[in-house]
C-alpha positions in Angstrom: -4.8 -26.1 68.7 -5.6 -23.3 65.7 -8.7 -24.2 63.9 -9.0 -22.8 60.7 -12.4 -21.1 60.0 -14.1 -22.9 57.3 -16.6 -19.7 56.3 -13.1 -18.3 55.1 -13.2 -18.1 51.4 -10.0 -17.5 49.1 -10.6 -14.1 47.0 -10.4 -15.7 42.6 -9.6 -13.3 40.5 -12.1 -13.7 37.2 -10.4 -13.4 33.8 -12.5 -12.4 31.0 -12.2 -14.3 28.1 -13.3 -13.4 24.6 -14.5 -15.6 21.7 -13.6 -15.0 17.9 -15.4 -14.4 15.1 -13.9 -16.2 11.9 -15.3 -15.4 9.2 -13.5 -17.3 6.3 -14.1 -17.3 2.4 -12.3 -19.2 -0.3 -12.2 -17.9 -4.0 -11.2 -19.7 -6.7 -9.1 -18.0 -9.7 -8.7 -18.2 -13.5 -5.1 -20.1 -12.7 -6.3 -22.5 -10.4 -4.9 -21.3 -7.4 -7.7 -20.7 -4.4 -7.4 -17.6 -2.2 -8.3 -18.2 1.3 -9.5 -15.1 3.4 -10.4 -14.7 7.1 -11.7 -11.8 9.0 -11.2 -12.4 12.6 -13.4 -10.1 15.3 -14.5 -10.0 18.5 -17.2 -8.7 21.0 -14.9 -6.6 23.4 -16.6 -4.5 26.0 -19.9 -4.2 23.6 -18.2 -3.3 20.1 -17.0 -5.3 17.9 -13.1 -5.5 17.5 -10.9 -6.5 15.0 -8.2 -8.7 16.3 -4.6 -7.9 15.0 -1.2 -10.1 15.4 -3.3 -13.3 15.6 -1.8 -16.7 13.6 -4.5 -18.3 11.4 -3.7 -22.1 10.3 -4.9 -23.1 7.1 -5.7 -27.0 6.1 -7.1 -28.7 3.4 -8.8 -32.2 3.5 -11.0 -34.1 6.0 -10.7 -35.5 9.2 -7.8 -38.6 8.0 -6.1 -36.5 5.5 -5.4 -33.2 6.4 -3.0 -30.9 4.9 -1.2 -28.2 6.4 -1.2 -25.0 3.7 0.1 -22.5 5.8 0.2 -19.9 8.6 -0.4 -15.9 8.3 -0.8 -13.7 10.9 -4.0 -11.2 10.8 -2.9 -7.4 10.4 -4.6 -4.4 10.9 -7.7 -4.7 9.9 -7.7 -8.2 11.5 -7.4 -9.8 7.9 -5.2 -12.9 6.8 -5.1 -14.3 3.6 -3.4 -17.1 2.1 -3.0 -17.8 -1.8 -2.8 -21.7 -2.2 -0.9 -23.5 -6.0 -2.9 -25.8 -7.6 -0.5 -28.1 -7.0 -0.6 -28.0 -3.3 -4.8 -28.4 -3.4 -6.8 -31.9 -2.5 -10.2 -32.8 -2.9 -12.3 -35.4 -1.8 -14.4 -38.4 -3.6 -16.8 -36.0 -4.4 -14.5 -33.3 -5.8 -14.9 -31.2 -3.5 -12.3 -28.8 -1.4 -12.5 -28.8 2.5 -11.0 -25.8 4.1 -10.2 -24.8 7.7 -9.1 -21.6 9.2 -8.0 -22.3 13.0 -6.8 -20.2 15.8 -5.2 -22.3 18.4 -5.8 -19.8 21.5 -3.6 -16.4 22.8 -4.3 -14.9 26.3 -7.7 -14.2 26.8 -8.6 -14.7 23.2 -10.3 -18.5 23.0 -9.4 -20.8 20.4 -12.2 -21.2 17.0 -11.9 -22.3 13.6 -14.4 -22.3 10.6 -14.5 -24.4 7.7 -15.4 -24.2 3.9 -16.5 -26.8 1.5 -16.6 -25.9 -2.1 -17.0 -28.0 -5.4 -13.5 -27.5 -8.1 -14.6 -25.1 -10.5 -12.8 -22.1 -12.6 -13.7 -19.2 -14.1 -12.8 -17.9 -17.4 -13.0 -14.2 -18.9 -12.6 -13.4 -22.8 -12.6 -10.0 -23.9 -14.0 -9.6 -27.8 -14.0 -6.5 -29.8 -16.1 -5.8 -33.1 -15.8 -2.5 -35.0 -17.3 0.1 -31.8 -18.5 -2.9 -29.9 -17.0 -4.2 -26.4 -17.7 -7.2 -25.1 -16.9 -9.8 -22.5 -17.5 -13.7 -23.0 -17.0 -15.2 -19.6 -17.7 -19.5 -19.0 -17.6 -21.3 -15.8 -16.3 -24.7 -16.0 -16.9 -27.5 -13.6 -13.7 -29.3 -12.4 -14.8 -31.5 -10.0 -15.1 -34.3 -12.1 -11.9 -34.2 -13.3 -13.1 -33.6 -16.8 -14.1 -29.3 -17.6 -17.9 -29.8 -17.8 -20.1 -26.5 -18.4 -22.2 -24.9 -15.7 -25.3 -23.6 -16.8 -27.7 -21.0 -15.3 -25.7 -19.5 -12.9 -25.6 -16.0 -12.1 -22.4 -13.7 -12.5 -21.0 -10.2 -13.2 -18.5 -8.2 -15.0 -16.4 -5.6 -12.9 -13.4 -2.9 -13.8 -10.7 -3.1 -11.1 -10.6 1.0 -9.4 -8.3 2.2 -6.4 -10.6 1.6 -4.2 -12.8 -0.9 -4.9 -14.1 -2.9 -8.5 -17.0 -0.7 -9.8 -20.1 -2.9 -11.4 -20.5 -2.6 -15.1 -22.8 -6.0 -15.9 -24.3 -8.8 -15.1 -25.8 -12.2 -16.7 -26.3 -15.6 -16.5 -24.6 -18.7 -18.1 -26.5 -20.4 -21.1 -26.7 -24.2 -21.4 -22.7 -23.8 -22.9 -22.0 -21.8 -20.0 -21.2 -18.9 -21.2 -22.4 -15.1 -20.5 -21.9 -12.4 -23.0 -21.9 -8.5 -21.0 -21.4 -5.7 -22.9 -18.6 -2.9 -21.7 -18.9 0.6 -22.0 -16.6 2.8 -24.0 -14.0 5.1 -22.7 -14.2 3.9 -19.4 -10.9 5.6 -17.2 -7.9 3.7 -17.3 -4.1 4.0 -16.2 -1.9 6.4 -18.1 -1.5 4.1 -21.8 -5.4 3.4 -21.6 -5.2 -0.1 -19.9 -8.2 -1.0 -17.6 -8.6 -4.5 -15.7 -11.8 -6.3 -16.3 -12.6 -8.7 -13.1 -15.6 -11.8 -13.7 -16.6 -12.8 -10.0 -19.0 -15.4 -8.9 -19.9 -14.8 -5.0 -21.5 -16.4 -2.4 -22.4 -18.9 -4.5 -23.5 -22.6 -3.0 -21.9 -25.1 -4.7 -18.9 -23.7 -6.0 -18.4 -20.3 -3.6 -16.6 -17.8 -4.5 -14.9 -17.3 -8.6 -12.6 -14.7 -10.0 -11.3 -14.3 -13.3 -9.4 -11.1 -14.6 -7.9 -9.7 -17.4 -6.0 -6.2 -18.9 -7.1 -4.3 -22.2 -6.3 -1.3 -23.8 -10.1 -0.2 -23.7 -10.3 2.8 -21.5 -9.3 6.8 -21.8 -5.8 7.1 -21.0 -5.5 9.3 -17.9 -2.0 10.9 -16.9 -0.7 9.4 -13.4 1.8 12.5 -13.5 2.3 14.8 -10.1 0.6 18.0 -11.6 0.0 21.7 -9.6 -3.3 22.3 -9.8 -4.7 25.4 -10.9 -6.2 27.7 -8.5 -10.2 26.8 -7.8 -12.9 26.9 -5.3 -12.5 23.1 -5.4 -8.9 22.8 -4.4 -6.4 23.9 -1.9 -5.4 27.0 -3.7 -8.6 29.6 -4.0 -8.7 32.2 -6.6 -6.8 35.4 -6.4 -9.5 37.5 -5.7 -10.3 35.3 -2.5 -7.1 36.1 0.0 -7.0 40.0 -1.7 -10.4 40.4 -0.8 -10.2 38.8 2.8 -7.0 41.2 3.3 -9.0 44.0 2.5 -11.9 43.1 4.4 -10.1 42.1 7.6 -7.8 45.5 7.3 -10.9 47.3 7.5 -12.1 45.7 10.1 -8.9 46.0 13.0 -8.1 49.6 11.0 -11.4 50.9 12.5 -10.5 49.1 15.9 -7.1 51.0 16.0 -8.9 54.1 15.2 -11.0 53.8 18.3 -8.5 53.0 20.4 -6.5 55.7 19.9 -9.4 58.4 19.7 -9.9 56.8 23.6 -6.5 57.4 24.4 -6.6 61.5 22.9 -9.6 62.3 24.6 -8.3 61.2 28.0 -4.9 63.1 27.7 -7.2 66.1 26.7 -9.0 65.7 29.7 -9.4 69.0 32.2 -7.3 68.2 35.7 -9.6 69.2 38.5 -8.6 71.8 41.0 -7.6 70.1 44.5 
């Protein structure tokens, strides 16, 4: 009779699995609406990775009354982000929103999810102008209640939206109305008729999170968004005249004085005596 050997051991192949890294945000805007915003990474091979085509489901409400918002799928930088209507928002006895960003699982990726609770709140921005003087008269209102109630001494600051990122110009703190008056510089750089955006953000803050208010004025230096050529500088792709002429005379000095050589190298050996055999 065969006897199977019992020492024998069937060769498992290991898969490696990797866990995400959600980190999720929720901010809260003039209108109402709530932008939710995940970054989703992971640890792959020592550095950290962003992770691209994944679907992020977003829900709203506690354990026995959860909402479905929405799905978006992370792109290249591993970001998804979802803009929710007031309409479509839910909070709790305690007027407060419960978010969750969840990733149900893909091939060696393992499933997570985060969650963010935040009090109803908004965030409101009011440009003023007198004579010279620039100003900005932002108040953060409490909505939790169900009633706008003033939020006093909380910290905040005044940004102008650029290409790349919003660039600082204040900062201040509610008074007992809730209000914060930042003063704006003049003839700041703006789009073509002199518009520039002014952005009020809250962040990171722990009972309401993240705020954002915005709003467009005529305040800033009108700068042309027209294709121009630009004129010839050190600075740009096209150097000064004198540059390339003097380059062309330098280099046809250079190989001239190689030619010469070589062909002073090639006379003297044709003038070379033949020796007698």
């Amino acid at each position: 009779m065969a006897q199977t050997d019992s020492s024998a051991k069937e060769e498992v192949k290991e898969t490696t699995t990797y866990a995400p890294i959600i980190a999720f945000i929720s901010v809260q805007k003039s209108d109402n609406s709530v932008d939710l915003k995940t970054t989703v990474q992971a640890k792959i091979r020592g550095t950290l990775t962003k992770l691209t085509g994944l679907k992020i489901e977003f829900t709203v409400g506690t354990d026995s009354t959860v909402k479905k918002l929405g799905e978006v799928i992370t792109d290249s930088r591993g970001v998804a982000i979802l803009n929710c209507k007031p309409d479509r928002l839910t909070t709790d006895k305690e007027g407060k929103l419960n978010f969750k960003a969840s990733f149900a699982g893909k091939d060696s990726i393992e499933s997570a999810e985060e969650l963010v609770s935040v009090k109803r709140a908004r965030l409101e921005i009011t440009p003023v102008k007198e004579d010279s003087l620039l100003t900005v008269k932002v108040k953060l209102i409490d909505l939790s209640t169900g009633t706008g109630t003033a939020v006093p001494e909380t910290d905040l600051g005044v940004f102008v939206k650029r290409m790349f990122s919003a660039l600082k110009l204040g900062e201040g703190k509610t008074d007992e109305a809730g209000e914060a008056s930042i003063e704006i510089p003049n003839k700041l750089p703006g789009d073509a008729q002199g518009n520039i955006t002014l952005l009020a953000k809250i962040d990171e803050n722990e009972v309401y999170g993240n705020l954002e208010a915005a709003v467009t004025q005529p305040w800033g230096t009108p700068v042309s968004d027209e294709l121009k050529a630009l004129p010839r500088a050190l600075w740009g792709t096209l150097p000064p005249l004198w540059m390339p002429i003097t380059f062309l005379i330098l280099m046809t000095a250079v190989w001239g004085h190689y030619i010469v050589i070589i062909f002073e190298l090639f006379r003297l050996r044709k003038e070379e005596p033949k020796t007698a055999p």
